[in-house]
NUKOLSE-569468 format. One record per residue (C-alpha): residue in one letter; x, y, z. Coordinates in steps of 0.001 Angstrom, whole numbers, plus 524288, in hexadecimal, padded with zeros to 5 digits. Layout:
aa|east|north|up
A|X|Y|Z
...
***
This chain:
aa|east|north|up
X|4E423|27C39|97C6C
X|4DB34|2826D|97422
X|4DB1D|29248|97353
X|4DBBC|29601|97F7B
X|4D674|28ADD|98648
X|4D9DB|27DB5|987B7
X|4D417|27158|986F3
X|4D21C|269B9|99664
X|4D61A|25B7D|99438
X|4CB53|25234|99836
X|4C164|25DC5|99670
X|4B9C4|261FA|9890E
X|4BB8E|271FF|989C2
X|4C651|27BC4|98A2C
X|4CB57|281D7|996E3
X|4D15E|29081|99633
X|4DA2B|28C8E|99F9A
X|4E546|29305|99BEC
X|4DE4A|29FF5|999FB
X|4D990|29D2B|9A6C6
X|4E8FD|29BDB|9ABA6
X|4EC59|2A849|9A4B4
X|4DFD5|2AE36|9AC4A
X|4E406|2AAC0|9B9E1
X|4F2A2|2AF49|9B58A
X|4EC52|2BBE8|9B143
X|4E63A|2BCFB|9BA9C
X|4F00D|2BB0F|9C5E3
X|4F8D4|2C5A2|9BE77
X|4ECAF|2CDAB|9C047
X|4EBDE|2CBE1|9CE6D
X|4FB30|2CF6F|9D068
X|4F885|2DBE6|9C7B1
X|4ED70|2DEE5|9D214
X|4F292|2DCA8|9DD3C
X|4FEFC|2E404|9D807
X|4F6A3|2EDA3|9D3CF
X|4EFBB|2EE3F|9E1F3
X|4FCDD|2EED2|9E92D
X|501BD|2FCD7|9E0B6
X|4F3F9|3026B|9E441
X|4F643|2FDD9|9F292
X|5032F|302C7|9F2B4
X|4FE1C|30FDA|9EDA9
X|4F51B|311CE|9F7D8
X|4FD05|30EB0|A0272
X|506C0|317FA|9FCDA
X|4FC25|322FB|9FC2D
X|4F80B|31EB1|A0A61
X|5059F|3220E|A0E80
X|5071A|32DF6|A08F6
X|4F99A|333B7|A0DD3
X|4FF4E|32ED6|A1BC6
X|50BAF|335BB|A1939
X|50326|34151|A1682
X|4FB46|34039|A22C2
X|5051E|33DA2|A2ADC
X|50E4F|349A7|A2702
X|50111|3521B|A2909
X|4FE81|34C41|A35CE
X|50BA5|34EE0|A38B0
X|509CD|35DCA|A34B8
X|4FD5E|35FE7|A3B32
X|50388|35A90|A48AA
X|50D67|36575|A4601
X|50381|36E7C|A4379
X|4FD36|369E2|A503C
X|50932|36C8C|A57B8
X|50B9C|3795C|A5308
X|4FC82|37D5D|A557A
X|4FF14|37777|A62D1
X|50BF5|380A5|A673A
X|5054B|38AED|A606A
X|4F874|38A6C|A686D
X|502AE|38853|A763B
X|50902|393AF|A7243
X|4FC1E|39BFF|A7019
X|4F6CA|3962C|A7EC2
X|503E9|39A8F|A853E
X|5012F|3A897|A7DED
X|4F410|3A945|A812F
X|4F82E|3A7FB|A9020
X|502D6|3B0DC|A8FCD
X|4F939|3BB7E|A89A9
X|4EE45|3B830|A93B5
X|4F7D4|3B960|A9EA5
X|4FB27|3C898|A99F4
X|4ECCD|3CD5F|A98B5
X|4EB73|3D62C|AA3EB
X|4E0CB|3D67B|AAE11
X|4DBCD|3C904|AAB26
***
């Protein structure tokens, strides 16, 4: 081996082979950092996803009370409006 190369038997030049080794190693440590990496921010966003559905579905849930109120509300007005219609005289 000669700096960081070394000599190919049977061949007349030097090969960085073993840079090339450390490369690919590098390189696959790389890879697990990334995909590690890509997993958290993943994670993250389905996290966030679940919250903002949380959200929505406790103001769905309010609004369908809301609903229900505005619906007895307008029943009782209708029943009201009857009763009042029924005491105007001469109509």
């Amino acid at each position: 081996m000669i700096g960081i190369f070394q000599r190919v038997p049977g061949m007349n030049f030097l090969s960085p082979l073993p840079i090339l080794e450390k490369n690919i190693d590098q390189k696959q440590v790389s890879s697990d950092k990334d995909q590690t990496s890509m997993l958290k921010v993943i994670c993250n966003q389905r996290n966030r996803f679940r919250a903002r559905l949380q959200e929505t579905e406790e103001e769905i849930r309010q609004l369908k009370e809301k609903i229900r109120a505005q619906t007895a509300d307008l029943e009782k007005t209708k029943t009201d409006n009857v009763k009042l219609y029924g005491k105007i005289p001469g109509l």
